[in-house]
N, C-alpha and C positions, 0 to 999 in steps of 0.2 A: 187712869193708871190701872193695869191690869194685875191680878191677882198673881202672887210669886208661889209655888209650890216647894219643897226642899229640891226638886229632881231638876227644877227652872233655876235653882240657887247653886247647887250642884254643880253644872251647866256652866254657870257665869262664872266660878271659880277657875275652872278648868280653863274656862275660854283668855279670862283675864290673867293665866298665868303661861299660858300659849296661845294665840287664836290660830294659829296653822292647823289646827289639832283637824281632823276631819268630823263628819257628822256618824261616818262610820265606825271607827273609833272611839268617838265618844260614844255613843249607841252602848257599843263592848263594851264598855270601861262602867255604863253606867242601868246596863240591863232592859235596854230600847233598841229598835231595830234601827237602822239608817234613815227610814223615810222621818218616820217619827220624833226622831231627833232631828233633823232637820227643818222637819215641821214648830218646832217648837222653839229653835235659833230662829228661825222663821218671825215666828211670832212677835220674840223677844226683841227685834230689829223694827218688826214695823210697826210697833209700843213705843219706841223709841226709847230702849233699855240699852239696848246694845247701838253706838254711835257709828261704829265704822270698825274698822281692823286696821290697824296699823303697822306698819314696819320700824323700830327702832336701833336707830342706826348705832353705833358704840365710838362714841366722840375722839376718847383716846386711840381709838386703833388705828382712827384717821387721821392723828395726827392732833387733835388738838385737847391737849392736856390737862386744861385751864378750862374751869365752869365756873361764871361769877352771874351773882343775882345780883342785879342792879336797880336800887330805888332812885328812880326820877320824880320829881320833883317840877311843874311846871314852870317857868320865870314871867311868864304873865298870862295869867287864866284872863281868858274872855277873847286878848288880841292875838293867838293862835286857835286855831279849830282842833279839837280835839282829833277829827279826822284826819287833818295834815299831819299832824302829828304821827299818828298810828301810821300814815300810811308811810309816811318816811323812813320810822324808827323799821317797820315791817318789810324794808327795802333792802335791809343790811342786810348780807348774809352769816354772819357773824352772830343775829339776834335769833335765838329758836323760838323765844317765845312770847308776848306783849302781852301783860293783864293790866287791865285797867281798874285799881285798887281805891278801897274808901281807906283812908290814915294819914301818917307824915307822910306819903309821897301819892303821886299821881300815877304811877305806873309800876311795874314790878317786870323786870326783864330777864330774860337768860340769854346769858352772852359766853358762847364758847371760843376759845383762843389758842392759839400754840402754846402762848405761856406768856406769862406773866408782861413781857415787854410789850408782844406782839397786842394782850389785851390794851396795855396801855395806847398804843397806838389806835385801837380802833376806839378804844372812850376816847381818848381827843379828838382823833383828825373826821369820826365820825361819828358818833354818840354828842358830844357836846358841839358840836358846829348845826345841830339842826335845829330848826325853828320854834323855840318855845322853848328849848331845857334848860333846866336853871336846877338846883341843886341836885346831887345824886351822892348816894350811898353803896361803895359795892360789899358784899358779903360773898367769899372765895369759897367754893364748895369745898370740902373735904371727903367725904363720904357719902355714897346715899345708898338708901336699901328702897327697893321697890315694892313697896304691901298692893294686894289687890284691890283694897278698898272697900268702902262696906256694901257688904249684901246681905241684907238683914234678914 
């Protein structure tokens, strides 16, 4: 792990609260030229500090209103593969995200919907018909605020 400076911390906030931001820009904003600030995103990517840049899409604009976290539960550990599983559950389009959790459940899901009916339709006709699930939990989102996470 390589050593964080306040200006590498500095850096990560900004990126984590835009990564579109340029390196020239950032630079200005942070008292570094372009090269050097990018030398140092540089850095900070192939430390593997910084994972990738992403695009986050905004669920409701597109239509689907409805965000439920879903605990599954396997219904027979051992005569399903873990792998079929994930790779099934990761088939849906519906599902944004798969963790595979240590607790009461075996998995922890994000499942967006149009609304409420429409989720119910895809936990049956597609969440509960796949190979292995057996109990599940949903919890409806209500709000979320987006923190950047820590940078110590």
């Amino acid at each position: 792990m390589i050593e964080l400076d306040d200006l590498d911390r500095k850096l990560l906030r900004a990126l984590a609260q835009d990564a579109t931001q340029s390196a020239g820009a950032l630079g200005r904003r942070f008292g570094l030229s372009q090269p050097a600030t990018w030398r140092r995103i540089k850095r900070l990517e192939q430390a593997g500090i910084i994972k990738g840049r992403r695009l986050r899409l905004n669920a409701e604009a597109l239509g689907f209103g409805v965000t439920v976290f879903l605990g599954v539960k396997l219904a027979r550990k051992g005569q399903v593969s873990l792998e079929d599983f994930e790779r099934a559950v990761s088939a849906i389009p519906e599902v944004q995200t798969v963790e595979h959790v240590l607790g009461l459940y075996d998995y922890r899901l994000r499942v967006v919907a149009r609304d409420l009916s429409d989720f119910e339709r895809v936990l049956r006709r597609r969440i509960m018909t796949l190979p292995g699930a057996g109990d599940v939990e949903a919890n409806v989102l209500l709000s979320e605020e987006r923190l950047p996470g820590p940078i110590g």
